[in-house]
C-alpha positions in Angstrom: 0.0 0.0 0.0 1.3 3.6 -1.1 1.8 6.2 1.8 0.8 9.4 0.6 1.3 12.3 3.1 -1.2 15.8 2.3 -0.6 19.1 3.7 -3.7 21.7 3.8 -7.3 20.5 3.9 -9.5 22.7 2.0 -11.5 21.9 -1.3 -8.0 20.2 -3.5 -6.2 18.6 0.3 -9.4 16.7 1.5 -11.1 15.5 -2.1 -7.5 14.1 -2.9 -7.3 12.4 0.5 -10.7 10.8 0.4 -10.2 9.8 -3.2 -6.8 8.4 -2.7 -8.5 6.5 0.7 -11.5 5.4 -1.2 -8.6 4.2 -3.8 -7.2 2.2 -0.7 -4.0 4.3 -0.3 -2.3 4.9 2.6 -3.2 9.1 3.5 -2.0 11.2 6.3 -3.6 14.5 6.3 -2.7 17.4 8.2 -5.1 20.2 9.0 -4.4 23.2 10.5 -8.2 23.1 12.6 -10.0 20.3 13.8 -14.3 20.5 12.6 -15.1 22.4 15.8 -12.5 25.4 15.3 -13.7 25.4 11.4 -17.1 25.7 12.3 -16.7 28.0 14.9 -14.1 30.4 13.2 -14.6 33.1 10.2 -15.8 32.2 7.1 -12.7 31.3 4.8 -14.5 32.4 1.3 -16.3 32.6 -1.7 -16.9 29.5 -3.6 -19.3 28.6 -6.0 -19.4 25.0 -8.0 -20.3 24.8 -11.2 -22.0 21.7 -13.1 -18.9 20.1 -13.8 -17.2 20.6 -10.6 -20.0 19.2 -8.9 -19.8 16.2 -11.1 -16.7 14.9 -10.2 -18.0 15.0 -6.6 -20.9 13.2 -7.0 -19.1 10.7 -8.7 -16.4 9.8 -5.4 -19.9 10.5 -3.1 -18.8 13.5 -1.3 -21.8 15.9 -2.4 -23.5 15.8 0.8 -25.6 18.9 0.7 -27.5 18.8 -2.9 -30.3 18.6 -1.4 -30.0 21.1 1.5 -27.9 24.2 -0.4 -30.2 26.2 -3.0 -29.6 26.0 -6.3 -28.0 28.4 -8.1 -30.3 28.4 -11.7 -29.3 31.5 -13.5 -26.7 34.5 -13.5 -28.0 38.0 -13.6 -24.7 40.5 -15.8 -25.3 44.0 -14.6 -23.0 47.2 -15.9 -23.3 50.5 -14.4 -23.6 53.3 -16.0 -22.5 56.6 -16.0 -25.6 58.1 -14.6 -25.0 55.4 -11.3 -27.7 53.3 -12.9 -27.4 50.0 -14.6 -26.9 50.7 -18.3 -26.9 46.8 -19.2 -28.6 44.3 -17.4 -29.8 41.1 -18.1 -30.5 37.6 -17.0 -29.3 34.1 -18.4 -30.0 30.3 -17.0 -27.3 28.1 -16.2 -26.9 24.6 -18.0 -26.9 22.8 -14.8 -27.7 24.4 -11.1 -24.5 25.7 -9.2 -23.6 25.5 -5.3 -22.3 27.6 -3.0 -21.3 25.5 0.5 -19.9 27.8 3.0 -16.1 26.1 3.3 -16.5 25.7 7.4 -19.5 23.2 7.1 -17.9 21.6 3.4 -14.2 21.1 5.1 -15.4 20.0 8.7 -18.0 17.1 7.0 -15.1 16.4 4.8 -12.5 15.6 7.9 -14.9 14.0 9.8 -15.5 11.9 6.6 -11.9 10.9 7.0 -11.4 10.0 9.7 -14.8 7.4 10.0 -13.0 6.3 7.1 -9.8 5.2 9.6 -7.7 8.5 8.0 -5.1 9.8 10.4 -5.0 13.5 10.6 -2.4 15.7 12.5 -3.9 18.8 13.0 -0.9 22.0 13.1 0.6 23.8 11.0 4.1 23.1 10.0 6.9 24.3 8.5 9.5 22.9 5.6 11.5 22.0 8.3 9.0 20.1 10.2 7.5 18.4 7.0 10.8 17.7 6.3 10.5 15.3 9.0 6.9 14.2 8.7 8.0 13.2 4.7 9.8 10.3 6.2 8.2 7.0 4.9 6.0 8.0 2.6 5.8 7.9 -1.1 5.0 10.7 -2.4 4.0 14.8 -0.3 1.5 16.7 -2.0 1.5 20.2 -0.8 -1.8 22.0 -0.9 -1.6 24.9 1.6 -0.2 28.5 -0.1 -0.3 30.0 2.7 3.2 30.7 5.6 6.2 29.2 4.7 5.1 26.4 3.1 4.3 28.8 -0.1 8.1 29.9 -0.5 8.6 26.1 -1.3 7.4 26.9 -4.8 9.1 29.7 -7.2 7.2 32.0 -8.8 6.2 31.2 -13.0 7.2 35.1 -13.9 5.8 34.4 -17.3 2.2 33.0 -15.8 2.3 35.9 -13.1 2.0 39.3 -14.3 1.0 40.9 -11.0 2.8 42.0 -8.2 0.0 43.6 -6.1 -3.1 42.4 -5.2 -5.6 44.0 -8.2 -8.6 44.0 -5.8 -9.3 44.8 -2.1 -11.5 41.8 -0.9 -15.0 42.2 1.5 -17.0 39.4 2.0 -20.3 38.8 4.2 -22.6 35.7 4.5 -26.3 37.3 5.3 -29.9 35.9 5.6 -33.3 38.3 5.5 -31.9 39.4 2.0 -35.0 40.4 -0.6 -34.9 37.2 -2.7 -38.5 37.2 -4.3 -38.6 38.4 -8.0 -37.6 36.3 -11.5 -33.6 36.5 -10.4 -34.2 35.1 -6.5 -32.2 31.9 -8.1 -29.4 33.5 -9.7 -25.7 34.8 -9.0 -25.5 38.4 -9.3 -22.3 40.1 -10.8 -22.7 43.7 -11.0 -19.5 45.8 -12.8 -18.9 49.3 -11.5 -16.5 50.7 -13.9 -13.4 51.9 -12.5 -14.6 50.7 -9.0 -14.7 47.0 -8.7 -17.2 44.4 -8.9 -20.3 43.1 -6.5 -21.0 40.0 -6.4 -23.8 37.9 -4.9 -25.7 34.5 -4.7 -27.4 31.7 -3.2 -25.3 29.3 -0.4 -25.3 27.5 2.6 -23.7 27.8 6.1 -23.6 26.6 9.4 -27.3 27.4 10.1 -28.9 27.1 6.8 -29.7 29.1 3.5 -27.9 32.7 3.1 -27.0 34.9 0.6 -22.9 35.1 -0.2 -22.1 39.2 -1.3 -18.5 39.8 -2.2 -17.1 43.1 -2.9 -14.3 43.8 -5.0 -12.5 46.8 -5.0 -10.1 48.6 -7.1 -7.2 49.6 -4.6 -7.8 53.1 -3.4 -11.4 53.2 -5.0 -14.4 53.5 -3.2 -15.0 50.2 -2.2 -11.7 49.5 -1.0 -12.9 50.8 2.4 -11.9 48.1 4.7 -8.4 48.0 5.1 -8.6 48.3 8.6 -10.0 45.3 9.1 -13.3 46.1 11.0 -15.0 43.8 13.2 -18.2 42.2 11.3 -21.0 44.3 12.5 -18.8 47.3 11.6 -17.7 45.3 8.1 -21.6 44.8 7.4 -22.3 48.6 8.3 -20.3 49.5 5.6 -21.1 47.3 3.3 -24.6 48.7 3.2 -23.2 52.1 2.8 -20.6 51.0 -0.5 -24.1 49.3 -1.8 -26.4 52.7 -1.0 -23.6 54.8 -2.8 -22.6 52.8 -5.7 -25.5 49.9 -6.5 -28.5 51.2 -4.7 -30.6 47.9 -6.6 -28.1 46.1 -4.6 -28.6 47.9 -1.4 -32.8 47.8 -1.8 -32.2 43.8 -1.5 -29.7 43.8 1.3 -30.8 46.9 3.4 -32.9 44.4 6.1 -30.2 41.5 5.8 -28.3 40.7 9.1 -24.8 38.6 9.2 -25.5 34.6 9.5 -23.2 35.0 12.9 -20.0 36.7 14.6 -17.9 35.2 11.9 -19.7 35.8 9.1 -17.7 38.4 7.2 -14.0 38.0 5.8 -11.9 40.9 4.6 -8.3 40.8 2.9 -6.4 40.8 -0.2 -5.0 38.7 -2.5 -2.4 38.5 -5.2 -3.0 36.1 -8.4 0.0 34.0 -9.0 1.0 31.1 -10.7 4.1 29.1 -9.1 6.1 26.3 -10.3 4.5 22.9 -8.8 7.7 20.9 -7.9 9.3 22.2 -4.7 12.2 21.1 -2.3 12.9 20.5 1.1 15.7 21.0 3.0 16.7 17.2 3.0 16.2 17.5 -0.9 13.0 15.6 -0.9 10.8 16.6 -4.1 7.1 17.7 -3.0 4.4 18.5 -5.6 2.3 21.3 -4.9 -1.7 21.4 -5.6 -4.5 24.3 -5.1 -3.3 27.5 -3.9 -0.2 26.4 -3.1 0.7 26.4 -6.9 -1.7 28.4 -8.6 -4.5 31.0 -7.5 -6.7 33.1 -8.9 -9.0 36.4 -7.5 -12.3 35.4 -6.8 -13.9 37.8 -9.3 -14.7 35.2 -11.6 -15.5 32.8 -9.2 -13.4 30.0 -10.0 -11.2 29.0 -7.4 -13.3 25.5 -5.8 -13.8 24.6 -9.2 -9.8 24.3 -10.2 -9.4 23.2 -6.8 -11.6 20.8 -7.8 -9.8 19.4 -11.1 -6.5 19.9 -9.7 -7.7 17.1 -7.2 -9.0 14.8 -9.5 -6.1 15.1 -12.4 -3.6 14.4 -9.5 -5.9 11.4 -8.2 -6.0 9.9 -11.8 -2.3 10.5 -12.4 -1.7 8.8 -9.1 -3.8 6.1 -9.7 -1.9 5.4 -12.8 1.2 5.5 -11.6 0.8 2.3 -10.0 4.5 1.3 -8.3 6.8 3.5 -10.5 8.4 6.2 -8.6 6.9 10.2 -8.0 9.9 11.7 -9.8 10.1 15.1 -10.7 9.3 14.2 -14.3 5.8 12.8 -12.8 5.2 15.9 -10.7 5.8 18.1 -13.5 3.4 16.2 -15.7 1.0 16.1 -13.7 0.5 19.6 -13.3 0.6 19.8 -16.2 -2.2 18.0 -17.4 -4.2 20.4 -14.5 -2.6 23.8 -16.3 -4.1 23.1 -19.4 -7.6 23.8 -18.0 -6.2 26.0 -15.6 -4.7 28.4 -18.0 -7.9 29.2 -19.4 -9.5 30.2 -15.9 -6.3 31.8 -15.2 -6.4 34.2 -18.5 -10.0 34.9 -17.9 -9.3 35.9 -14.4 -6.5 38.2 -15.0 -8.4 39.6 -17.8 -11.4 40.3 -15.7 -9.4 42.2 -13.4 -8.1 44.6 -16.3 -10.5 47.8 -17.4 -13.0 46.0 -20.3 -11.8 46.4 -24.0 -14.9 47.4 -25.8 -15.5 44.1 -27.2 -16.4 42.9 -23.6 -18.4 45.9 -23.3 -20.3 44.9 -26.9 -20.8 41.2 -25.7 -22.2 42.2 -22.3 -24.6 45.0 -24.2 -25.2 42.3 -26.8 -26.7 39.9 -23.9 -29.4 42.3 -23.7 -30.6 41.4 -27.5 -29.4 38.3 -27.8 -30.3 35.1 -25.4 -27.3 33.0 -26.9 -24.4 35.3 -25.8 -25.7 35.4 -22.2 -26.4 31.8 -21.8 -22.5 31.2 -23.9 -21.2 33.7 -21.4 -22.8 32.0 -18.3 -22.1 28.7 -19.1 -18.3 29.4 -19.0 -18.3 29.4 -15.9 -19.1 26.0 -15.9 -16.7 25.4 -19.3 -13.9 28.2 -18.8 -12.1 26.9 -22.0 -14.7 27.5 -24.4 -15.3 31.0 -22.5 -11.6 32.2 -23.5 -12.1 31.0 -27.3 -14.1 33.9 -28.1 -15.1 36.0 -24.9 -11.2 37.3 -24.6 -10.2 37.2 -28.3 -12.0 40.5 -30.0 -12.0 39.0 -33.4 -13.7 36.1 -32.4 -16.1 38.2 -30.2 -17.0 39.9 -33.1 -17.5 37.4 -35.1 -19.8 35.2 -32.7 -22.0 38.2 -31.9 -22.3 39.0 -35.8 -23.5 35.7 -36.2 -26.4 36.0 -33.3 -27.4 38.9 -35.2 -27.8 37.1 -38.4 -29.9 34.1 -36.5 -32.2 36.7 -35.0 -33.2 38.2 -38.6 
């Protein structure tokens, strides 16, 4: 039996563990936080699953809330204009319903899962040093926490990484009493406020039930970038509600009566995208392959992060899986990432693009979804199928070209 040790237990660290266990390997996990302190702590993020996503975790039985977390049916493109109101708005249906599991119940089901399942978990965190010694034994160390020394295991990709700063100054806030009646009570919400940011809302589930998830992202130094003190959550929420009164009053007329789920339902930071390279070393000159955010991650604003979690996890199980005795050389590692970068290039791209001003052809396809129900049900369902989304959403001549032939079908 292969011992495989994981560091880091969000969505990538615990669906490879329970994957690899279900595949009778031998996994160590460690966890920073035992179920208790994850359910009791801050929320952690944003997350919504997509169709695809959610069909690789149906298929290794670990969606346990499909029939408790509202679906998410439909996504709702607004663009402000200059006047303050929305100059483009309008609403498309998803291929398949989306999730959104708040990360403290998902995670702490998920270790409790492994452990009935007779995993061993060491919950700290450690350092290279201390992995180091942890390594010893097993086959192969898949690192999947970015986060404290751990992250300076793996160099940056310059090429892959064209920030140096985080692009958007992160608020997010997990409510319930939100106004959910009307045709878009269903759907995720992405407003675009230009030279602003971005809000961004939908449907999920927490530790005490149905909410509504709203994340702000704001430009650095822009009006919604209001929170780099890091208030306390009724203070956070506060001013929430004032960003929405000021900048996307439809927004605030749905939130104004919403109250936080509880004391740690509100999250604020920064982040900055990055992609790394996925084989590092440790001071013995052991070889460790990183996963998740340790090796690539992206700024929520598109929404994508569980869902490359996600694949990472399953491209590294099936790579695993095929390995079958031979050694977890470098050459392996680097394969096997990848085989995960060439879907996660395309959510990268659209990500960093999305974080950029909009060329007019974005501008042309969002106004265009207004006339024409194909492009807004193309655009939403990349969310779902990023690779198709940066075949014509990021290329102008392609836009163009797609959105001249939605004209012709509509004649």
């Amino acid at each position: 039996m292969r011992k495989v040790l994981i560091v880091g237990a969000g969505q990538s660290g615990l669906q490879l563990a329970l994957t690899l266990q279900a595949a009778d390997y031998d996994v160590t996990l460690v966890a920073p936080r035992t179920p208790e302190e994850l359910r009791g702590g801050r929320v952690m993020s944003t997350q919504s699953m997509y169709y695809r996503a959610l069909a690789v975790e149906r298929r290794h039985g670990l969606a346990l809330w499909d029939d408790r977390a509202p679906h998410i049916t439909g996504l709702r493109v607004s663009v402000a204009g200059p006047d303050g109101d929305r100059a483009i708005d309008w609403q498309a249906p998803l291929a398949g319903p989306a999730l959104a599991v708040d990360q403290r119940v998902k995670m702490a089901a998920w270790l409790e899962l492994f452990v009935e399942r007779g995993g061993a978990v060491d919950h700290r965190a450690v350092n290279p040093s201390e992995l180091d010694d942890l390594a010893y034994g097993h086959d192969l160390v898949v690192v999947a926490a970015g986060k404290g020394e751990l992250g300076g295991l793996f160099d940056h990709h310059q090429r892959r990484s064209p920030y140096a700063q985080p692009q958007r100054a992160l608020s997010v806030a997990y409510v319930r009493g939100a106004r959910t009646d009307g045709p878009d009570a269903a759907a995720a919400r992405f407003n675009a406020l230009a030279g602003r940011g971005e809000i961004i809302s939908y449907p999920g589930y927490t530790c005490s039930g149905e909410c509504e998830i709203l994340l702000l992202e704001g430009v650095p130094g822009g009006p919604l970038d209001v929170f780099g003190d890091r208030p306390d959550p009724r203070t956070q929420w506060q001013r929430t509600l004032d960003v929405l009164r000021e900048h996307a009053p439809w927004e605030h007329e749905r939130f104004a009566d919403a109250q936080l789920t509880d004391d740690g339902g509100t999250l604020a930071g920064e982040l900055t995208p990055a992609v790394r390279e996925p084989v590092g070393q440790l001071p013995s000159g052991r070889l460790v392959l990183g996963m998740g955010d340790a090796v690539v991650i992206n700024d929520p604003v598109t929404g994508q992060g569980a869902n490359v979690a996600c694949h990472a996890a399953q491209t590294y199980l099936e790579s695993i899986l095929a390995r079958g005795d031979e050694p977890f050389d470098f050459g392996w590692m680097q394969r096997t990432f990848d085989q995960h970068w060439e879907f996660a290039q395309h959510v990268t791209n659209w990500t960093n693009a999305a974080l950029q001003p909009p060329p007019p052809h974005v501008l042309e396809i969002f106004g265009a979804g207004m006339s024409y129900p194909a492009v807004g049900e193309r655009f939403a369902d990349g969310f779902a199928n990023p690779e198709d989304l940066t075949s014509w959403f990021l290329d102008e001549e392609a836009a163009k070209s797609y959105l001249k032939e939605c004209a012709q079908a509509a004649q």
